[in-house]
VEXDREN-2710 file (C-alpha; in Angstrom, 1 decimal):
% VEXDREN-2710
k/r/px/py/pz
1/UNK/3.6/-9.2/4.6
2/UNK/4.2/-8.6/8.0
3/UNK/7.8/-8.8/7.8
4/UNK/8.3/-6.2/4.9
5/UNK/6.3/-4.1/7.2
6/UNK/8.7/-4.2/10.3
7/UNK/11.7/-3.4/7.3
8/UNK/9.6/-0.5/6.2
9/UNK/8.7/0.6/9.6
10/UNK/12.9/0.3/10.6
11/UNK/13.8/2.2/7.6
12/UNK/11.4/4.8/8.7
13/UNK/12.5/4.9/12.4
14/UNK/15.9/5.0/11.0
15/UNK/18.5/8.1/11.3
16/UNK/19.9/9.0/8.4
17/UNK/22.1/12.1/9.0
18/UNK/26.0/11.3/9.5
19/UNK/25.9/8.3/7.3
20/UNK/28.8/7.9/4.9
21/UNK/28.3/7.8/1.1
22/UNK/28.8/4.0/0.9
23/UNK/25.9/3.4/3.7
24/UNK/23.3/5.8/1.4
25/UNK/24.1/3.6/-1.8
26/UNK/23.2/0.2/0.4
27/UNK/20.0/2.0/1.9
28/UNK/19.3/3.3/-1.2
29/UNK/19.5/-0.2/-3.0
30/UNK/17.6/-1.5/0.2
31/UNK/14.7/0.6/0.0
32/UNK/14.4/-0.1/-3.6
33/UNK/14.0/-3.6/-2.9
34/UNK/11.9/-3.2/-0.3
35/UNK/9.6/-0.7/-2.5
36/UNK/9.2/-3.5/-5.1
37/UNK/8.9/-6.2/-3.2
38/UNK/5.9/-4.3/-1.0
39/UNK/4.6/-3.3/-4.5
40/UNK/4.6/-6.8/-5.5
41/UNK/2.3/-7.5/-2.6
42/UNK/0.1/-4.8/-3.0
43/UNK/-0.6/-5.4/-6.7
44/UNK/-2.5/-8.5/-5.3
45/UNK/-4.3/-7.3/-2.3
46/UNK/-4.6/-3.8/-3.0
47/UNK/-4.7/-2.5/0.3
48/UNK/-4.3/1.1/0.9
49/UNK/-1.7/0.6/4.0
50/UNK/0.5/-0.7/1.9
51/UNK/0.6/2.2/-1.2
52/UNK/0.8/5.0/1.9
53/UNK/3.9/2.5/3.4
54/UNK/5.5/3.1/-0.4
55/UNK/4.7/6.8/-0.6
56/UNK/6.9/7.3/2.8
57/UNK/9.7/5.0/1.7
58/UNK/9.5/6.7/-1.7
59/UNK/10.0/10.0/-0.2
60/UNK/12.9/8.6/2.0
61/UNK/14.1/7.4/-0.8
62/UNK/14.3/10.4/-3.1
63/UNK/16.0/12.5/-0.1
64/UNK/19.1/9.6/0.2
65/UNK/19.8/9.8/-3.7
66/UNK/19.5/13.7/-3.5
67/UNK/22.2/13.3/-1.4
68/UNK/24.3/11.0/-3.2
69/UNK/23.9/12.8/-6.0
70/UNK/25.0/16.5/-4.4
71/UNK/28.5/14.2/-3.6
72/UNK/29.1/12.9/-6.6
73/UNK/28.2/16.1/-8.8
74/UNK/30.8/18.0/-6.7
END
């Protein structure tokens, strides 16, 4: 548990303007992971920390692929 945390908490700490298009498919894919593997965890224990660490990788999330998707719709 402690390790998907430091992942979550470099994702978050992360900078994510000037990245390329191939770099916001991998994060994108990452954070999925992450997300379900966190999700996995928190099905079990249902601690709080963990859905409030999901709701801030979610919302990273949705701003990468809003991204991806304004390059590839052009």
């Amino acid at each position: 548990m402690e390790l998907l945390l430091q992942k979550a908490e470099e994702f978050e700490s992360r900078k994510w303007s000037r990245i390329t298009t191939s770099e916001r498919v991998q994060a994108s894919r990452e954070l999925k992971d992450l997300i379900l593997e966190i999700n996995e965890v928190y099905k079990k224990s249902r601690d709080q920390h963990l859905m409030e660490v999901m709701k801030r990788l979610t919302t990273i999330k949705k701003k990468v692929e809003k991204r991806l998707k304004m390059r590839i719709d052009v």
